[in-house]
C-alpha positions as CSV (number, residue, x, y, z in Angstrom):
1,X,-6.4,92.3,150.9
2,X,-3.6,94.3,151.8
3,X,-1.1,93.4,154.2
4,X,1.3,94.9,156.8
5,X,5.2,94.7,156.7
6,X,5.7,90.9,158.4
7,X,3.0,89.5,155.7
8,X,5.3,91.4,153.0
9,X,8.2,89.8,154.1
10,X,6.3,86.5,154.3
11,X,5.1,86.7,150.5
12,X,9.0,87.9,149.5
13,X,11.0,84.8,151.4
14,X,7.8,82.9,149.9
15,X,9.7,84.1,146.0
16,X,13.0,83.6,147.1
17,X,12.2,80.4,148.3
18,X,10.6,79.3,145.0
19,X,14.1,81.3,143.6
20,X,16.1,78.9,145.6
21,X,15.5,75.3,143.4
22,X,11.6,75.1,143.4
23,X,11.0,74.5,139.3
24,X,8.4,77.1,137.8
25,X,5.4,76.0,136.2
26,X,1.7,76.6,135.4
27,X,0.2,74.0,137.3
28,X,-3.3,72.7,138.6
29,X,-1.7,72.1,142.2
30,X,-3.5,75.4,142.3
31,X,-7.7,75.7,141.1
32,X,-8.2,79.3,141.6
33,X,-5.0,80.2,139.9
34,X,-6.2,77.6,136.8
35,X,-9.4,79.9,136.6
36,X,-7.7,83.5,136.9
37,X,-5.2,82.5,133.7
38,X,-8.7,81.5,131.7
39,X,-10.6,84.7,132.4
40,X,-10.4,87.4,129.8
41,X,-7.5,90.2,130.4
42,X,-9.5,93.1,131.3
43,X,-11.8,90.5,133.8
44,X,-8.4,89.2,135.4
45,X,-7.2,92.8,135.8
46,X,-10.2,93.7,137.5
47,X,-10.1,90.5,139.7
48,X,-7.0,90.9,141.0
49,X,-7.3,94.4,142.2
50,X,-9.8,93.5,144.0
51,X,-7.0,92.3,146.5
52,X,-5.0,94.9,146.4
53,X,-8.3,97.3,147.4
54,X,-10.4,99.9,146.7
55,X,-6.7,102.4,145.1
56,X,-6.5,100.2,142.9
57,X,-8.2,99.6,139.0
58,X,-6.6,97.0,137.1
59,X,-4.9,97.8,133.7
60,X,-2.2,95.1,133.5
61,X,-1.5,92.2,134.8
62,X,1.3,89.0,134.8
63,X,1.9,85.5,136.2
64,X,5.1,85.3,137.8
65,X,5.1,82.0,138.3
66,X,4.1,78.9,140.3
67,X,6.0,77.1,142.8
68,X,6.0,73.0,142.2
69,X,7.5,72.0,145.3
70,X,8.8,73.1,149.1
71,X,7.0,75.4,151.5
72,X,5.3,77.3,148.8
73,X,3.9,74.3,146.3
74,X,0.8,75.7,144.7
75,X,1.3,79.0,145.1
76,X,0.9,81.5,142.6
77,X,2.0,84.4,141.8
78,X,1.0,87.6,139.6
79,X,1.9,91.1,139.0
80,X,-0.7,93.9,138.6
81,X,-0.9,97.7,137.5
82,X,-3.2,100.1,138.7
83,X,-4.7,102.9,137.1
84,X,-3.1,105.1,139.2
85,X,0.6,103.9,138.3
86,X,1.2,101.8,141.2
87,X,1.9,98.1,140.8
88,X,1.5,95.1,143.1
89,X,2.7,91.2,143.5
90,X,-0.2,89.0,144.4
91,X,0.6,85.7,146.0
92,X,-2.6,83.3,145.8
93,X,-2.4,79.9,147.5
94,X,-4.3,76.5,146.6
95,X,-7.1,77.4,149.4
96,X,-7.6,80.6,146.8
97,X,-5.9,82.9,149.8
98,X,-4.9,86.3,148.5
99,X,-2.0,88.7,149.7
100,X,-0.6,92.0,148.0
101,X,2.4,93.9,148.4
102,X,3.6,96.6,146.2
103,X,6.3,95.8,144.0
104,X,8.3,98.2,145.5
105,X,8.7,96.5,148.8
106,X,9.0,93.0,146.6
107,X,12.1,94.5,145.1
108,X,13.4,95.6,148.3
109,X,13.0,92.2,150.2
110,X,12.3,89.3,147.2
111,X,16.1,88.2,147.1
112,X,16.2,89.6,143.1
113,X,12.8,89.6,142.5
114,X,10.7,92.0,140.8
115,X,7.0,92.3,139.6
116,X,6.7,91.6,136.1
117,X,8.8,89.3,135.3
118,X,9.3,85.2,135.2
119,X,11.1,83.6,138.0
């Protein structure tokens, strides 16, 4: 699902706070990020453009991270390419809630963050 500016702020102070002293870690706080790692890379790429929308067909895609503590515990959160050359963070909570922003507006507002790349 795509989302408007005040969600894409939302998923940005979401990184920063994980930034801000919440370890990093692949953990099973968070099922339906446990069963997006384990599916195949072209399967996963295809999943996860499903939340950003029809624009988008997936060619690529990363795991950020996973917060372990504070306000965003559980969450995780991936990069994605499209097709098309645009590229999108996807935040996906334990209750397997997606959001998507493009990485653009993630490097304008994530505090130092940037699709693609540990935090």
């Amino acid at each position: 699902m795509r989302i408007g500016w005040g969600a894409a702020i939302t998923l940005a102070a979401g990184l920063a706070s994980v930034a801000a002293g919440a370890a990093v870690v692949s953990s099973p706080k968070n099922d339906f990020n446990a069963a997006i790692e384990k599916m195949a890379p072209a399967d996963r790429a295809a999943y996860l453009a499903q939340t950003v929308g029809l624009t988008c067909i997936g060619t690529q895609t990363f795991l950020m991270g996973v917060a372990d503590s504070g306000a965003e515990e559980g969450n995780a959160y991936w990069s994605v390419a499209c097709l098309d050359g645009t590229s999108f963070a996807i935040q996906i909570d334990p209750l397997g809630r997606q959001v998507a922003v493009p990485c653009s507006v993630l490097a304008d507002t994530g505090k130092g963050k940037e699709c693609f790349k540990k935090f």
